[in-house]
C-alpha positions in Angstrom: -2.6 38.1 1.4 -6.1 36.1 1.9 -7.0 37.1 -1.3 -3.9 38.1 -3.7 -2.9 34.2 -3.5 -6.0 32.7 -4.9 -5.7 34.9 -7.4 -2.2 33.9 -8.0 -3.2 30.0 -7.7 -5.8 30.6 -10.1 -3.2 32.5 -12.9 -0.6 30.0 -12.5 -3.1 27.0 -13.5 -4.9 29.0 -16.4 -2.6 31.0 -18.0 0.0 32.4 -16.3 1.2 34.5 -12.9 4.0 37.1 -12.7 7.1 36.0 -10.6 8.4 38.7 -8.1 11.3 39.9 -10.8 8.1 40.3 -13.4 6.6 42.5 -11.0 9.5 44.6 -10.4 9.7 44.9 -14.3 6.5 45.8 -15.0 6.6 48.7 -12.1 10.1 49.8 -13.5 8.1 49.7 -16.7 5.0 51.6 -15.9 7.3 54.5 -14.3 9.5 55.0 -17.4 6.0 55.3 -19.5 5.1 57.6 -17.4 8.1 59.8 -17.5 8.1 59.0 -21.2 4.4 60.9 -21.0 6.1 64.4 -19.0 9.1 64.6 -20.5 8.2 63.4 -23.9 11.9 61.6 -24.4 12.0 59.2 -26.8 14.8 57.0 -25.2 12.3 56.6 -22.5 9.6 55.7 -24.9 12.3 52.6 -26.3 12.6 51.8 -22.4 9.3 51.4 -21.8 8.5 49.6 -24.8 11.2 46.7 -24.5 10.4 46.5 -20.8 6.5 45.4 -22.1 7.7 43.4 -24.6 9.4 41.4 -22.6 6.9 40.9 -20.3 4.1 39.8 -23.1 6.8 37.3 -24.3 8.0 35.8 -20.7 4.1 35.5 -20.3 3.5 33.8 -23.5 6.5 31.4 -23.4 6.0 28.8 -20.5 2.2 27.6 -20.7 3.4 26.9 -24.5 6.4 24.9 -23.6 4.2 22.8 -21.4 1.5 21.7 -23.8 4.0 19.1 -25.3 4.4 17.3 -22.4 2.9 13.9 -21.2 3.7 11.9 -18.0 3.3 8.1 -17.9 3.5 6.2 -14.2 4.8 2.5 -14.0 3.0 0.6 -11.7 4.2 0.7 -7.7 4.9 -2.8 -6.4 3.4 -3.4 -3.2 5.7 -3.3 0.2 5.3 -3.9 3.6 5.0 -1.0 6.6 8.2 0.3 7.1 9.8 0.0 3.4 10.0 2.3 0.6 7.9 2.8 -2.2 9.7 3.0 -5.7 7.9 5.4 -7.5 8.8 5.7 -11.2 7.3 8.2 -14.1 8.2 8.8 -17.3 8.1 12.4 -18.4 7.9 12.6 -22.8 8.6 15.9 -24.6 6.3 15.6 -27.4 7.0 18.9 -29.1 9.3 19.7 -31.7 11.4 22.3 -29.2 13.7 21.2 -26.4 12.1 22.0 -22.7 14.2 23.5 -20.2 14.0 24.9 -16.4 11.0 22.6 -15.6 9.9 21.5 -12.3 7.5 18.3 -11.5 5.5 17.3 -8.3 4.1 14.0 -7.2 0.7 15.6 -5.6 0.8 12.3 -2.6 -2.1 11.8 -0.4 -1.1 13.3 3.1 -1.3 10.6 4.7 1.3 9.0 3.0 3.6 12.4 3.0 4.1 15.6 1.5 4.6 16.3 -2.5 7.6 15.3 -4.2 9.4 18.0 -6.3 11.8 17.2 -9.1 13.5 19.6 -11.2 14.6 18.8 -14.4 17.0 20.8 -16.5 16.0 20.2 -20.1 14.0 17.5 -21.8 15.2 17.3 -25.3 12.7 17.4 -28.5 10.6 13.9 -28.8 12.7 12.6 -25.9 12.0 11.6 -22.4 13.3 11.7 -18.8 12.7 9.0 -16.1 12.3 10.2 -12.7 12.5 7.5 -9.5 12.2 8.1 -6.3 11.8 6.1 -3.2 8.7 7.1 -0.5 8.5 5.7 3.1 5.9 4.3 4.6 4.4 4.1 8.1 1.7 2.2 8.4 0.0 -0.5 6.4 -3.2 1.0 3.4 -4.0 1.4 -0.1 -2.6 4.5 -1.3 -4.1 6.4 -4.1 -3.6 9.4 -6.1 -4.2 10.6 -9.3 -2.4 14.3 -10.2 0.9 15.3 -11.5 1.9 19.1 -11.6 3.9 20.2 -14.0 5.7 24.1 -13.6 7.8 26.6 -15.3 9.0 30.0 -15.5 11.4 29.0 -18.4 12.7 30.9 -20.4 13.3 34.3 -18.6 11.6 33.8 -15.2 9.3 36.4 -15.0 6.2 34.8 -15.3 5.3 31.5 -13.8 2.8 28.9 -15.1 1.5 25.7 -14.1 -0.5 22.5 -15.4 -1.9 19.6 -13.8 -1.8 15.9 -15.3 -3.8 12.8 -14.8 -1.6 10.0 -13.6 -3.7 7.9 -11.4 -1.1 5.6 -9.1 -2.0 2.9 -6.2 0.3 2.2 -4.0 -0.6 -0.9 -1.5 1.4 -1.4 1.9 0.9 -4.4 3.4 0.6 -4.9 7.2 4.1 -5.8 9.3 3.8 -9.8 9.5 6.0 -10.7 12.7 8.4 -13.4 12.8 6.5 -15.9 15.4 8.5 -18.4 16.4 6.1 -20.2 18.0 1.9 -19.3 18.5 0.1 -21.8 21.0 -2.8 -20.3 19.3 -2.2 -22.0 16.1 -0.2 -24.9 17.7 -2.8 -26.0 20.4 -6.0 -26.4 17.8 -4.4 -28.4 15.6 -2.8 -30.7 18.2 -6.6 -31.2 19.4 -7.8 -31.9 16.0 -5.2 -34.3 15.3 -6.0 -36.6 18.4 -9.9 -36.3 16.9 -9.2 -37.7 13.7 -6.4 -40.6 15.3 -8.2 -43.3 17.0 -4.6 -44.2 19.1 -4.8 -40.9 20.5 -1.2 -39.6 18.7 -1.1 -36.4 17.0 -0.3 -36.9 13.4 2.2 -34.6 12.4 2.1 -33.1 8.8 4.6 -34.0 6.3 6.6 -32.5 3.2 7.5 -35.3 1.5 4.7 -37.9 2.6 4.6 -42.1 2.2 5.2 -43.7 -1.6 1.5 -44.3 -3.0 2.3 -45.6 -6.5 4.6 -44.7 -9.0 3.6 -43.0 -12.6 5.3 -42.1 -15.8 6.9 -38.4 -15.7 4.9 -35.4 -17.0 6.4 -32.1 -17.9 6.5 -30.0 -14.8 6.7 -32.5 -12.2 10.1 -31.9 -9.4 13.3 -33.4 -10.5 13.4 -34.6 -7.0 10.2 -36.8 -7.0 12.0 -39.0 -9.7 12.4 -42.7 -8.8 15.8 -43.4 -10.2 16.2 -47.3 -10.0 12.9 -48.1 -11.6 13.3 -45.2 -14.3 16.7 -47.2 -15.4 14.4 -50.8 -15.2 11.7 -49.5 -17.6 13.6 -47.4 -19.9 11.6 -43.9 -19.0 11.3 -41.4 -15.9 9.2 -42.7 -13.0 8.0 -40.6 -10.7 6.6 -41.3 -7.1 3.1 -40.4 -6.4 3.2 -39.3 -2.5 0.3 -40.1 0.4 0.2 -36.9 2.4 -0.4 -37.4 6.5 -1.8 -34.3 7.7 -3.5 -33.9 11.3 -6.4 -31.6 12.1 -8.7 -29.6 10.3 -8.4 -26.5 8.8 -8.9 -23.4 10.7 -10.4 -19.1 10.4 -8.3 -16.5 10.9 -11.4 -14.1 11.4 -10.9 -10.3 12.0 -14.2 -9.2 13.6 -13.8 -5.6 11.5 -17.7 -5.3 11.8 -17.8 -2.9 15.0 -16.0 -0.5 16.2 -12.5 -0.4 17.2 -9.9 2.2 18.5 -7.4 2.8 15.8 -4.1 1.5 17.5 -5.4 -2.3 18.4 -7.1 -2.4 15.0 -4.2 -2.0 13.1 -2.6 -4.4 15.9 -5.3 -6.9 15.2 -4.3 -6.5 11.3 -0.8 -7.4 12.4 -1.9 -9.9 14.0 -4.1 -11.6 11.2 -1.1 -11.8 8.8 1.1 -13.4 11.4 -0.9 -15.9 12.3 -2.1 -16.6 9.0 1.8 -17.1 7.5 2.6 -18.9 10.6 -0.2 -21.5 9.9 1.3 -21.7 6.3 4.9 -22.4 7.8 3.3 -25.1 9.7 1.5 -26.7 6.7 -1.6 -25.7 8.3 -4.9 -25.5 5.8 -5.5 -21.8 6.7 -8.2 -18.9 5.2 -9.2 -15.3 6.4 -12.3 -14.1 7.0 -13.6 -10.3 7.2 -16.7 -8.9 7.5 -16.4 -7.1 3.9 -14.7 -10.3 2.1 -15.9 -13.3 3.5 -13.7 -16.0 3.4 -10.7 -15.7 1.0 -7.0 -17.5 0.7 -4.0 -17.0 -1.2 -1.1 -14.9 0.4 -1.0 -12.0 -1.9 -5.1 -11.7 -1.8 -5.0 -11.9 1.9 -2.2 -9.0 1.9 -4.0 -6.5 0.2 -7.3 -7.6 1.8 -5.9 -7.1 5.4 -3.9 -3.8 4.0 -7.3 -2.4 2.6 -9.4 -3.5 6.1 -10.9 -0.7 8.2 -13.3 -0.9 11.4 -17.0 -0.7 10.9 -16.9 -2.6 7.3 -20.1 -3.5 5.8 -21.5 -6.7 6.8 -21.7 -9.5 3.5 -21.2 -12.8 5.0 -21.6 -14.4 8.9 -18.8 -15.4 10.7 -18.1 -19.8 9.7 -19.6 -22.1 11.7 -18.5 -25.0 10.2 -14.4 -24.5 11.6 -12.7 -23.6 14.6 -12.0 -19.9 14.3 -9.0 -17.4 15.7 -11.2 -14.8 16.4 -9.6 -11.4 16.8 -11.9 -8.9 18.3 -12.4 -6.0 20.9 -15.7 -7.1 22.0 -15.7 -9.3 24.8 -19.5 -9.9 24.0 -18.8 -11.8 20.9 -16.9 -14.8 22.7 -20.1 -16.5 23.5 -20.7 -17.5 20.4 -17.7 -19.2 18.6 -17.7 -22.8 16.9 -16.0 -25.8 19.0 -12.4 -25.6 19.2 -12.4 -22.0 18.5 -9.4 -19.8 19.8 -9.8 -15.6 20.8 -7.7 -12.9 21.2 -9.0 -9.9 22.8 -7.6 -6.1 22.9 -9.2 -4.7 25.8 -11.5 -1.3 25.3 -10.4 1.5 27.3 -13.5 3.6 26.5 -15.1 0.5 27.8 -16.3 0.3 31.3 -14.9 -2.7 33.4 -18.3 -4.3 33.5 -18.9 -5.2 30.4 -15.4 -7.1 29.6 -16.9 -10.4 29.8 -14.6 -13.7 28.8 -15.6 -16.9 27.5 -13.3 -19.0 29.6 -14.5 -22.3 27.8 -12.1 -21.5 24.8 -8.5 -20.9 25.1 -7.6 -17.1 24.5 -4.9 -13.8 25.5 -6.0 -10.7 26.4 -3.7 -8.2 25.0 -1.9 -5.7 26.8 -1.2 -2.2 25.6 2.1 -1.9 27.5 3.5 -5.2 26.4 5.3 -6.5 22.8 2.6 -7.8 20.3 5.2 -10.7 18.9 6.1 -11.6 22.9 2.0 -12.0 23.6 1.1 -14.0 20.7 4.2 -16.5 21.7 3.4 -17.1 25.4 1.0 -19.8 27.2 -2.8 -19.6 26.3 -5.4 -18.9 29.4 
């Protein structure tokens, strides 16, 4: 069996393989040849012949009613862990003859699942059939693949042929952000920052609509809202307030110390964690960036996304870790607390492979210390050290 499928693998994808009926007929052929041979009868002669050429046109038919066909992929929005993929190709008949009986696969990568088989009862000539389906996902990456195989056995079934397609997809899943509703992580630093920059000590507290600066002639684009109605009825023409924004503090570094090496379940945790804090900070009207060992500093929600979906321990090294802003440093090495900038914030997973002795904590900055056997959302929300 070692060797016969091989063999078989290698027919189907170049020319052609006999199904198990195609076997039986050329057996049931070969033995009415060969009584055709002893007995000389003629009807077994006809037999024989018809037997053969059915099997030279069963082998002829499906790699022909393949080369017509083209597959086109629409591009795969991204999702977060846990949703589905929507998957959608676009399978043309280019020839001039109807195809029938045909079977597609979606060749995924295995980490994402197992192949996805459609069949498809007949294509029509020139026309096309669109075929969507919806693929879970697990865990948080950047998905690609690249072949499409196409198979048939059309139109009598006794031989079976098949032909692979390039149609390169990427899929991206984005990492689980969790619903904090509060993070004294994020809350704490810029509470300090605030009472830097406000000599009477008070926090200043960042606003959404902000204190009337001046007021300017409308311009296409501006909010409907921002117009000042009573003065636009004085002068004849829109006026529209120009706003003084208070914010307090600075801005901080989400920084995801993907430089070493980490066990695979608090990595991923320590993605998690990245794009909750970072979308918490933006709820809070925070000044917020992300830093990784491979990117450097980057902002922007969807670019933070798919940098935190693509991020894997032991990343190259391109830029140091800021020293200019208080960082949330997310790491499993206790070593690298020592050196964080002023008003810096940790959170640490602890190594088991580690021995006790070398989980050293920088008590002078606020931190948690994760625990395995505890909720992720529940540790980020309680009381820092």
């Amino acid at each position: 069996m070692k060797i016969i499928k091989p063999i078989t693998n290698w027919l189907e994808t170049r020319a052609c393989a006999p199904a198990y009926s195609g076997w039986v007929l050329a057996g049931t052929a070969i033995c009415f040849f060969g009584a055709a041979i002893n007995t000389m009868a003629g009807w077994l002669y006809v037999i024989s012949g018809v037997s053969f050429a059915l099997l030279g046109v069963a082998a002829f038919l499906p790699p022909r009613s393949l080369r017509g066909i083209s597959i086109t992929r629409r591009p795969i929005q991204p999702v977060s862990a846990g949703n589905e993929l929507t998957v959608e190709l676009e399978i043309c008949n280019q020839a001039q003859q109807p195809v029938s009986l045909l079977q597609i696969e979606d060749i995924l990568p295995f980490v994402l699942g197992k192949p996805i088989q459609k069949a498809i009862e007949t294509i029509p000539s020139q026309g096309s059939y669109r075929w969507i389906y919806y693929q879970p996902t697990q865990r948080r990456g950047v998905y690609r693949w690249h072949t499409v195989e196409l198979a048939t056995g059309a139109p009598l079934g006794l031989f079976w042929c098949r032909r692979q397609r390039e149609c390169a997809a990427i899929a991206i899943v984005y990492p689980t952000v969790l619903p904090l509703a509060k993070c004294p992580l994020v809350d704490e630093m810029g509470q300090e920052e605030s009472k830097k920059d406000d000599p009477r000590g008070r926090p200043l507290q960042t606003a959404t609509a902000g204190l009337v600066r001046s007021l300017r002639p409308y311009r296409l684009g501006d909010p409907t809202r921002l117009i000042h109605w009573r003065t636009s009825a004085r002068y004849g023409e829109l006026r529209v307030r120009e706003l003084e924004i208070v914010t307090g503090g600075q801005e901080i570094i989400i920084a995801l110390d993907s430089a070493v090496n980490w066990e695979e379940e608090n990595f991923e945790q320590a993605v998690i964690t990245a794009a909750s804090l970072y979308f918490y900070a933006q709820r809070q009207q925070i000044q917020v960036q992300l830093w990784t060992a491979l990117t450097g500093l980057i902002k922007g929600d969807r670019f933070i996304l798919e940098t935190l979906a693509a991020a894997t321990a032991l990343e190259d090294v391109n830029t140091k870790v800021p020293e200019t802003y208080p960082l949330i440093w997310l790491t499993q090495n206790s070593l690298s607390l020592s050196s964080l900038p002023q008003g810096s914030r940790w959170v640490l997973w602890q190594n088991i492979s580690s021995p006790p002795e070398q989980v050293i904590i920088n008590w002078d900055y606020p931190g948690i210390i994760l625990q395995s056997d505890q909720a992720l959302q529940l540790q980020l929300q309680k009381t820092l050290r």
